[in-house]
C-alpha positions in Angstrom: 55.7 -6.4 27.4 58.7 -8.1 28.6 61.2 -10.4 26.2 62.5 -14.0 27.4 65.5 -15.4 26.6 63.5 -19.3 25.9 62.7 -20.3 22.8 59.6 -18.4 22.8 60.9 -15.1 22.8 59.5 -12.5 20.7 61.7 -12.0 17.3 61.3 -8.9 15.3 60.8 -10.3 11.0 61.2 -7.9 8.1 58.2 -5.9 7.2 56.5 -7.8 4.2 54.8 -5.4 1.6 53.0 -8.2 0.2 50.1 -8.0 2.8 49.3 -4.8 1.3 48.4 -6.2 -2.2 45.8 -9.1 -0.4 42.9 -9.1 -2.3 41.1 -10.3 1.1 39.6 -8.2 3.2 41.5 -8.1 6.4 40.3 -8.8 10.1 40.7 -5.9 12.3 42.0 -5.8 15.4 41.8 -3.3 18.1 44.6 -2.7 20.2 43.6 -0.6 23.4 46.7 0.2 25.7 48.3 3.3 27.1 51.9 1.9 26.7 53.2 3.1 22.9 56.0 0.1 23.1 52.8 -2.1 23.8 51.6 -1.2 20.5 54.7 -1.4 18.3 55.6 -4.8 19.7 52.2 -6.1 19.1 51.9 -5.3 15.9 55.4 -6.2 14.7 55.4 -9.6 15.8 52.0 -10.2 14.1 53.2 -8.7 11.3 53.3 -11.7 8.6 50.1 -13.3 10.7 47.0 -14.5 8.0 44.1 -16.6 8.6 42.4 -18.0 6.4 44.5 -16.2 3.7 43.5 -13.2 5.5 45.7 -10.3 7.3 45.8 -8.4 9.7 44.5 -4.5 10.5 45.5 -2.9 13.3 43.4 -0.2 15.0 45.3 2.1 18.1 43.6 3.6 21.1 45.3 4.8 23.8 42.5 5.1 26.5 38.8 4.1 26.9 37.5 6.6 25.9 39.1 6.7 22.7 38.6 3.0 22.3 34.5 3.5 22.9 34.7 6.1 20.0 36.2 4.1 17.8 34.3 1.1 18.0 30.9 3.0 17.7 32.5 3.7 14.2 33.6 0.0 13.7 31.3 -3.0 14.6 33.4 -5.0 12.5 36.4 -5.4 14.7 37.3 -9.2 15.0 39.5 -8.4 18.5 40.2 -6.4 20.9 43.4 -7.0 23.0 42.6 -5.3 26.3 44.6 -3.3 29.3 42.7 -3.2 32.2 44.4 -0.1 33.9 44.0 3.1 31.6 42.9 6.6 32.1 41.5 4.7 35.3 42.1 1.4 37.3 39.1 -0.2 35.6 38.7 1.3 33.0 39.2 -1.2 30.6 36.8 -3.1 32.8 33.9 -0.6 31.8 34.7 -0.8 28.8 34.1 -4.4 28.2 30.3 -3.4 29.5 30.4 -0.6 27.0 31.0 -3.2 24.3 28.5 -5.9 25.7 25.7 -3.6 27.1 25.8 0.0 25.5 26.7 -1.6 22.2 25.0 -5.1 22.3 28.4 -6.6 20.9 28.6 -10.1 21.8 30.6 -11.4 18.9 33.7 -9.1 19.1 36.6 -11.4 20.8 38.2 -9.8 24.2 41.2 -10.8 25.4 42.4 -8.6 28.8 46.3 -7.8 28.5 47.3 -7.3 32.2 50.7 -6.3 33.8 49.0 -5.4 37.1 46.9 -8.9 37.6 46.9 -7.5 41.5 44.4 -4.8 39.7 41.8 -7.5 37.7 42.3 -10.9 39.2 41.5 -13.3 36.8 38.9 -15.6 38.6 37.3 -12.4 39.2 37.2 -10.8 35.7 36.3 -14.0 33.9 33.6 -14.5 36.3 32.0 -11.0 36.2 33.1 -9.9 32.7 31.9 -11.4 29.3 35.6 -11.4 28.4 36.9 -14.4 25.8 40.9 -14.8 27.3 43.2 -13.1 30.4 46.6 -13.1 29.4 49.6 -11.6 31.3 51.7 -9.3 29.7 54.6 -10.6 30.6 53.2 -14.4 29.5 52.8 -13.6 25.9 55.7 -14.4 23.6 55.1 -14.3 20.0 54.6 -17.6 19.7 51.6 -17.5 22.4 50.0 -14.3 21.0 50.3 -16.1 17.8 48.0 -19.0 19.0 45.8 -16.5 21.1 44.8 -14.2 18.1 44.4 -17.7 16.4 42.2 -19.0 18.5 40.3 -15.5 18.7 39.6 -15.1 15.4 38.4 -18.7 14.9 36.0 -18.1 17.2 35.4 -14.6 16.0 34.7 -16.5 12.1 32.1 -18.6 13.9 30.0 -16.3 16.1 29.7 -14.0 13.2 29.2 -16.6 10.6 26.5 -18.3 13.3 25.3 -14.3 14.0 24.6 -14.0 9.8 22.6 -17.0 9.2 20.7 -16.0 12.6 19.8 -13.0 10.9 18.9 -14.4 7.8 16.8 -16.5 9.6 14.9 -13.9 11.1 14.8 -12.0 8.2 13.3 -14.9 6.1 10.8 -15.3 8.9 9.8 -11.9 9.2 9.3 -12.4 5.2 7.1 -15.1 5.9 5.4 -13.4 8.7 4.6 -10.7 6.0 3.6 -13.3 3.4 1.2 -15.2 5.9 -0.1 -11.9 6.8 -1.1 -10.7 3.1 -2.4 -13.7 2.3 -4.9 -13.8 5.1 -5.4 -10.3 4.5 -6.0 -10.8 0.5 -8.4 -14.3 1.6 -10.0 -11.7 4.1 -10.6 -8.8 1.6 -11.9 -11.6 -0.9 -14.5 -13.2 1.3 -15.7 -9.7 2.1 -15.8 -9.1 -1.6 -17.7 -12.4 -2.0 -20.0 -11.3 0.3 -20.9 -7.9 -0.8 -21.1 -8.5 -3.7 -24.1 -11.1 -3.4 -25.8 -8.7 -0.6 -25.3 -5.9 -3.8 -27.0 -8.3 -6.2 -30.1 -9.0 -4.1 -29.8 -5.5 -2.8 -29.7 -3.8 -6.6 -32.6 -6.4 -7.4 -34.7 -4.7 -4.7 -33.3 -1.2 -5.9 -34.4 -1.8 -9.7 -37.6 -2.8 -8.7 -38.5 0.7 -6.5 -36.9 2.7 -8.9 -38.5 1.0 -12.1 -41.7 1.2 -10.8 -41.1 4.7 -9.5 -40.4 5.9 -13.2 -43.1 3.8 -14.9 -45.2 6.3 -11.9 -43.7 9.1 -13.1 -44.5 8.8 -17.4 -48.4 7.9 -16.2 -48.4 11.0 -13.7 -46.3 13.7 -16.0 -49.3 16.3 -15.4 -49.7 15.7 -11.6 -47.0 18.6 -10.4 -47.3 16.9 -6.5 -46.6 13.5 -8.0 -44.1 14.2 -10.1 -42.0 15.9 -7.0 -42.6 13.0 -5.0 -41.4 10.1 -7.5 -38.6 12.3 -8.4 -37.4 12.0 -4.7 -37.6 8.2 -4.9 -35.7 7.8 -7.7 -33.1 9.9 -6.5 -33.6 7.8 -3.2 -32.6 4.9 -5.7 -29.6 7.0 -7.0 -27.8 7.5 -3.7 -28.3 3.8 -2.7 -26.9 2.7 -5.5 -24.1 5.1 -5.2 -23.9 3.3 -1.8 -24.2 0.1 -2.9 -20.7 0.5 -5.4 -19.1 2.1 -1.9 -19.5 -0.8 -0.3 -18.3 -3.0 -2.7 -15.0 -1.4 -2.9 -14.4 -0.5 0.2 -14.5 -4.3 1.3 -12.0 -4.9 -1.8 -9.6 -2.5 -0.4 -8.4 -2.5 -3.6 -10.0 -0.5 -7.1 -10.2 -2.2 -10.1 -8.4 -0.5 -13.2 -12.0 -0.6 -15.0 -13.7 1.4 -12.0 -15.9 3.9 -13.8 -14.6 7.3 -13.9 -16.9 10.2 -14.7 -16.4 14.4 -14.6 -16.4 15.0 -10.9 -16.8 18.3 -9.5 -13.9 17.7 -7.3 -14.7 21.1 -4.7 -18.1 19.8 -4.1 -17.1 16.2 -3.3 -14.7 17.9 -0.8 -16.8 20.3 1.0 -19.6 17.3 1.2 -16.8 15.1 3.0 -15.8 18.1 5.2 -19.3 18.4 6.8 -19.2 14.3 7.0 -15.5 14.8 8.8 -16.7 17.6 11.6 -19.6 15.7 13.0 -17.3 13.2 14.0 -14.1 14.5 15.2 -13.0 15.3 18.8 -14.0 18.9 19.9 -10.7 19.9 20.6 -9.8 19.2 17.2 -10.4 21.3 14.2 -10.8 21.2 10.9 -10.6 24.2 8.3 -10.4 24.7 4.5 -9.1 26.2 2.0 -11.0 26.0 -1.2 -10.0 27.9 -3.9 -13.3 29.2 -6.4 -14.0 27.3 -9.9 -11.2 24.8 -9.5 -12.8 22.7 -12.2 -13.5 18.9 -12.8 -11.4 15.7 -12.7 -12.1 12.3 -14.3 -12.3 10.0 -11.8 -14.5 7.1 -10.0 -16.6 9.2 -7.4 -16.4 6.2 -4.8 -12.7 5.8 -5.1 -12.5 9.9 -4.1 -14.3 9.4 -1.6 -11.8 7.1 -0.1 -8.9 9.0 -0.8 -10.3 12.2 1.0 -11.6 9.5 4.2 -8.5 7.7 4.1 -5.6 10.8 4.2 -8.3 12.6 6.5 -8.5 9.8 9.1 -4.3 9.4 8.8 -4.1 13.4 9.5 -6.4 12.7 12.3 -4.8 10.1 13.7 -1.7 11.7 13.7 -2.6 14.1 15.7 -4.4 11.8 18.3 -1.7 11.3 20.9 -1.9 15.0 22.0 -5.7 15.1 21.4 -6.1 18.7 19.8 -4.8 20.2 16.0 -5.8 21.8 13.0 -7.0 19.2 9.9 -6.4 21.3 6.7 -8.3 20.6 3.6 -7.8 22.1 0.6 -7.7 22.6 -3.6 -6.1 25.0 -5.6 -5.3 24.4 -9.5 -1.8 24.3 -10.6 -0.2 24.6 -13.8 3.0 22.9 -15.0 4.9 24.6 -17.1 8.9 24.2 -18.4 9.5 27.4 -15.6 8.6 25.4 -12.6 9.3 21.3 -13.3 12.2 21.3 -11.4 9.8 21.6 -8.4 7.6 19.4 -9.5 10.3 17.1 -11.4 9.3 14.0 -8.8 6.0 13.9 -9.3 6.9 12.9 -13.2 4.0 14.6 -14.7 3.2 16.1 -18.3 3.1 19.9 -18.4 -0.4 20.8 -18.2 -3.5 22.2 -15.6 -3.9 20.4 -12.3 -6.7 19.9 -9.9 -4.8 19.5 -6.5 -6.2 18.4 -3.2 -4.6 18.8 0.2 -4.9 17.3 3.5 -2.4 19.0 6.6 -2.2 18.0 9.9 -0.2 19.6 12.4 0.8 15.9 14.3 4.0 14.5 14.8 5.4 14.4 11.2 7.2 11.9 10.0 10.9 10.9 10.0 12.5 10.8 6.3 12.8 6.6 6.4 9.2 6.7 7.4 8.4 9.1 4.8 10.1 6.9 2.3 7.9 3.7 3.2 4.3 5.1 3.7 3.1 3.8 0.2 4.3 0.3 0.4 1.7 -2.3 1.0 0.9 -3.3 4.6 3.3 -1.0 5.9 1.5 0.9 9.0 3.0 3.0 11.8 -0.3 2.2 13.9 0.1 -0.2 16.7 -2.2 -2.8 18.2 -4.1 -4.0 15.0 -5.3 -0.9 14.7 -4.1 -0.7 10.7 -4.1 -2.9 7.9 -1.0 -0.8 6.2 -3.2 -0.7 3.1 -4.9 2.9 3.1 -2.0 4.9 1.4 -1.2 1.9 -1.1 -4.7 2.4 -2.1 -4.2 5.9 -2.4 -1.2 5.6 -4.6 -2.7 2.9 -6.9 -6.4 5.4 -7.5 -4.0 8.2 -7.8 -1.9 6.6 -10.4 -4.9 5.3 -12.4 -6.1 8.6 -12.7 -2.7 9.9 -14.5 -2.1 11.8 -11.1 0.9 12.5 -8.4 0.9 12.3 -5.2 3.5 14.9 -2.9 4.3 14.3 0.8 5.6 16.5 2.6 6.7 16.1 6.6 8.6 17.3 9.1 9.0 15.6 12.6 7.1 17.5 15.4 5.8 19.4 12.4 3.2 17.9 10.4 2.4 16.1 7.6 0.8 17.5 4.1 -0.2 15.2 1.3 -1.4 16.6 -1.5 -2.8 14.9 -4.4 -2.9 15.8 -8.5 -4.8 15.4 -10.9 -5.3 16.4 -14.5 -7.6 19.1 -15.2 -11.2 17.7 -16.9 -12.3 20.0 -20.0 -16.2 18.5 -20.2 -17.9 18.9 -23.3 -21.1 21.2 -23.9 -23.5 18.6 -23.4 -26.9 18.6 -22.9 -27.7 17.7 -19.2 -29.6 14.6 -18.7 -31.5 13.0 -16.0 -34.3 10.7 -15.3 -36.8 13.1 -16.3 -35.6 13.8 -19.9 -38.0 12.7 -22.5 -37.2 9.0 -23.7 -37.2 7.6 -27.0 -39.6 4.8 -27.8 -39.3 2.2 -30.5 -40.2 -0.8 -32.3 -39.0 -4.0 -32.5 -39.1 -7.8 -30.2 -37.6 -8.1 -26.8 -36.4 -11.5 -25.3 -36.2 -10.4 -21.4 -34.2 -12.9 -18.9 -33.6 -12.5 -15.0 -34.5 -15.3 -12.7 -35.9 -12.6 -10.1 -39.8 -12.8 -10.9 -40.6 -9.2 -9.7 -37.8 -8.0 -12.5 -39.2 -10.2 -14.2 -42.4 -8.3 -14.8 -40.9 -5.1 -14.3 -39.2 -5.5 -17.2 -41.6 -6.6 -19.7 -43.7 -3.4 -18.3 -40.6 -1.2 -19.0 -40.0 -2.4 -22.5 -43.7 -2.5 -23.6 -44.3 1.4 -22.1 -41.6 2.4 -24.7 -43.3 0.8 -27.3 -41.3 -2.6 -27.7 -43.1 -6.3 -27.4 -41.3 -7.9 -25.1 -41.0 -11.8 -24.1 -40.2 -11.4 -20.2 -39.0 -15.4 -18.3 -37.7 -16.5 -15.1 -36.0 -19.5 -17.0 -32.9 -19.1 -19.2 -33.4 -22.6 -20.3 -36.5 -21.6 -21.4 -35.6 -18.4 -23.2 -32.8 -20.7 -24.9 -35.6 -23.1 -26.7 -37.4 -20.2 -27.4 -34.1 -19.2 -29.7 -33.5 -22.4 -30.9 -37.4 -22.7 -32.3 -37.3 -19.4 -33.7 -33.5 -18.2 -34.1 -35.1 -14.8 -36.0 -37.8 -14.1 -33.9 -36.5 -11.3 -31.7 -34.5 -8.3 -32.5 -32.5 -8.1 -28.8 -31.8 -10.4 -26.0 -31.3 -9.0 -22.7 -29.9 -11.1 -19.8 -29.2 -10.7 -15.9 -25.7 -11.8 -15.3 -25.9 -14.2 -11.7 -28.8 -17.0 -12.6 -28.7 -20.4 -11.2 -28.6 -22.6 -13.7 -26.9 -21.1 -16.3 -24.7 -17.6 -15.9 -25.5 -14.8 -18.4 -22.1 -15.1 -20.0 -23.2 -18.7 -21.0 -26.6 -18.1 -22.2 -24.9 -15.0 -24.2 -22.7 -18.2 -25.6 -25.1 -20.3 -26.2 -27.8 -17.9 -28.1 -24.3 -16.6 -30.5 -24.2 -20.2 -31.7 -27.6 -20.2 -32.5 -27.9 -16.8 -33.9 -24.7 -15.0 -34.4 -25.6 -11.5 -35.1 -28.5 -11.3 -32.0 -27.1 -8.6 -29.8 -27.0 -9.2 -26.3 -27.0 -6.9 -23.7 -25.7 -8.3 -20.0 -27.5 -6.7 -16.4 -25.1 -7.1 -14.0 -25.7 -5.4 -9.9 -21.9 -5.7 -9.7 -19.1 -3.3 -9.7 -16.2 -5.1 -11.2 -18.1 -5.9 -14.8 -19.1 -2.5 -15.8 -17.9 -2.4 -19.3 -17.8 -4.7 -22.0 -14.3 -5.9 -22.4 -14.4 -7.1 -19.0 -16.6 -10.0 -20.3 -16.0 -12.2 -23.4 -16.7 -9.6 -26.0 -17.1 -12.5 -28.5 -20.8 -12.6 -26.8 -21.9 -9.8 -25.0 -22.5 -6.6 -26.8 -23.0 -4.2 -24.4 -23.5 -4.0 -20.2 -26.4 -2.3 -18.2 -25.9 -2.1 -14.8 -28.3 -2.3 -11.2 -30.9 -1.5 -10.7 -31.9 -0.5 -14.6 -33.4 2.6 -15.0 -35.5 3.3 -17.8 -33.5 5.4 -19.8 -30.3 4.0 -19.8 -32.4 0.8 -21.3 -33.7 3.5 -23.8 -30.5 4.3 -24.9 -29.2 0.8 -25.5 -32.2 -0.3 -27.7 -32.0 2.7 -29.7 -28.5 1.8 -30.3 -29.1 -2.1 -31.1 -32.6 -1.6 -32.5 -33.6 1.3 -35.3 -36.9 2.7 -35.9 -37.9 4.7 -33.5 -41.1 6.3 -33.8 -41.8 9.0 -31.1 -40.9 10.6 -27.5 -42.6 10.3 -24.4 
């Protein structure tokens, strides 16, 4: 850079320490020439230069290169104040694509420094170069290069201020994006929880009919060896629609309730069943193989939500392995014990020291990378593309897991694979005496009011009661079973109630018959899955819950409980 002798020329102040001690962040600039005196100049007559009660930085680079280095490191850089003719004539000319293309800068302020303009003419560079200014060297006193850095980082303050609130505004409508999406998703889920749970009402009314008439069979026929063996099969018939029946219902949720019934699971079994399910429907040039070890015990857990954990991590594994169409699905359970000696490898998983059931799931896919890895259990996040995920399979997976007082591991490595494997604590069962639906039952004594607006349950029910020994009152109508109460508030011993009636819900006859009779027990029927216990319903009310379709024994059991006197087995 050249001095003049006008007014303009550049003059040399005294360094100023207090610049140091700004409690403003400074804007950076970037000074990219191979001329050393270029630089010192530069920088000293800018040297008491603030905007907006904001210095100055200076970075140095002496050739493209160097310069395309250094701004990889820094996206922040306010300005660059450019020579054109470096390690090369245009260098600095491919450099400002660097900046625009490569590194999809568009807010960084360029102003070309020239002392060759015969090199980069200026109509030419401003028309084929996203450049902000063309100065000549020899044009730029201090007072110009005061107002061009001015100017610069004005516009610099407004692109990135304008470059901000366009991110937050993409950001806020990628949140609501997201939000729209979950809701539809959660009205979605709910509909199809809606729905099947009516088709599991009329379904388990159909059930309890077949399978109450098909033990009622079995008590007339207990010396017909034949018959016996072929009602047992249609009761357990019964049993695995039922079983189907509470799948369905929570696999349309897509979510488990806290109060899903857990019972002692023989874990291996579960997993060796789902295995045989898995290799009639996977590709050929896939396999799978497991690794089971012997006796690994129980866990306490809902069988239906295992059964989605083991489909759900299965289908992932698959999945991952899709694009190259062949690998090796590992399944497998060993028992682990946590002791003091080995937390530390466990110390994420934040469990108590004890015995653990685990189950594993391997894939030899693509892995993950460690940000992925990080994100797999949040809701609706999914690395499937075209709709083909919802993004909710391993937040369900987390949330069962968790209920059960569980962990859950991942491990990945990219080009790798993937293993998940799951814990759970170690069920102890009790010595219990096995029962089943050919154990003898109880019968008793005492007066029945019956109540379920489906007539064929109707009269299944008031045989049921009567075959173990009880007199039952058996209507279609709870208004009906309501005067009864009211004209006679002693005159049974139980009331028992289906749940979903059209005029008046269970819950509210249950109301209605405690106003009139306070310490009358009654026991709610109810074919679905999210009211299985008492507490879930107003306790005030309802003594006790029997679910669909009602087998004899289990209502047995509850009027033994509610009614004494029994006075033989059948």
């Amino acid at each position: 850079m050249q001095n003049h002798s006008d007014s303009n020329t550049i003059i040399f102040a005294e360094e100023n320490s207090s610049l140091h001690k700004e409690t403003n962040p400074a804007w950076k600039i970037l000074i990219v020439d191979d001329e050393q005196d270029v630089h010192y100049i530069t920088e000293k007559a800018l040297e008491n230069f603030t905007y907006e009660k904001r210095p100055i930085f200076f970075y140095h680079s002496y050739s493209a290169a160097e310069a395309g280095e250094l701004l990889q490191k820094h996206s922040d850089i306010a300005l660059i104040l450019l020579d054109v003719t470096l390690e090369t004539d245009d260098a600095g000319l491919k450099l400002i694509h660097q900046i625009r293309k490569k590194l999809n800068n568009s807010i960084t302020q360029i102003v070309i420094r020239t002392g060759q303009p015969g090199q980069a003419p200026e109509q030419k560079v401003i028309e084929d170069y996203d450049i902000n200014d063309y100065r000549l060297k020899t044009e730029l006193t201090s007072q110009k290069l005061y107002t061009v850095v001015t100017a610069s980082l004005r516009s610099y303050s407004l692109k990135f201020t304008l470059q901000k609130e366009l991110e937050q505004r993409r950001k806020a409508e990628k949140e609501k994006e997201k939000l729209l999406f979950s809701l539809k998703e959660a009205q979605r889920l709910e509909a199809l929880g809606t729905l099947a749970g009516g088709i599991a009402h009329d379904f388990n009314n159909i059930l309890g009919s077949i399978l109450g008439y098909a033990q009622l069979l079995q008590m007339d026929i207990s010396e017909n060896e034949k018959g016996m063996r072929y009602t047992q099969q249609i009761i357990n018939g019964c049993n695995r629609a039922k079983n189907l029946t509470l799948q369905i219902l929570e696999f349309s949720r897509q979510k488990e309730s806290d109060n899903a019934s857990k019972i002692p699971i023989l874990a291996s079994a579960m997993v060796k069943e789902k295995v045989k399910l898995l290799q009639a429907s996977i590709p050929s040039s896939m396999k799978i193989r497991t690794q089971i070890q012997k006796d690994t015990g129980y866990i306490l857990a809902s069988p239906t939500q295992i059964h989605q954990v083991i489909m759900n991590l299965s289908t992932n594994a698959l999945q991952a392995m899709k694009e190259e169409n062949q690998g090796t699905l590992t399944i497998g359970m060993e028992n682990i014990t946590l002791t003091p000696l080995n937390a530390e490898e466990f110390v994420e998983l934040d469990l108590p020291h004890g015995e653990y059931v685990t189950i594993f799931v391997e894939d030899d896919g693509k892995g993950m990378m460690p940000g992925t890895k990080d994100k797999v259990f949040d809701p609706y996040f999914t690395t499937k593309t075209g709709g083909d995920g919802t993004g909710l399979g391993l937040s369900v997976v987390h949330g069962i897991i968790k209920r059960c007082k569980g962990g859950i591991k991942v491990d990945s490595t990219p080009d790798k694979g993937t293993r998940i494997t799951l814990y759970f604590p170690k069920h102890i069962r009790e010595n219990k005496q096995k029962t089943s639906d050919t154990l003898l039952i109880q019968q008793g004594e005492g007066k029945v009011l019956f109540v379920d607006d489906e007539q064929m349950l109707v009269d299944l029910g008031k045989m049921m009661l009567e075959k173990l020994g009880y007199q039952a009152v058996a209507l279609k109508s709870p208004q009906n079973a309501l005067e009864i109460i009211k004209k006679n508030p002693k005159g049974f011993d139980i009331v028992i109630t289906d749940l979903t009636m059209p005029d008046i819900q269970g819950t509210q006859l249950a109301e209605k018959i405690k106003s009139i009779s306070p310490t009358l027990p009654v026991v709610l029927i109810t074919g679905f899955s999210d009211i299985t216990t008492a507490e879930k319903v107003n306790s005030e009310f309802i003594d006790a819950v029997l679910s669909k379709p009602l087998s004899i024994n289990a209502l047995a059991l509850i009027l033994q409980k509610f009614i004494r006197g029994n006075k033989k087995t059948v």
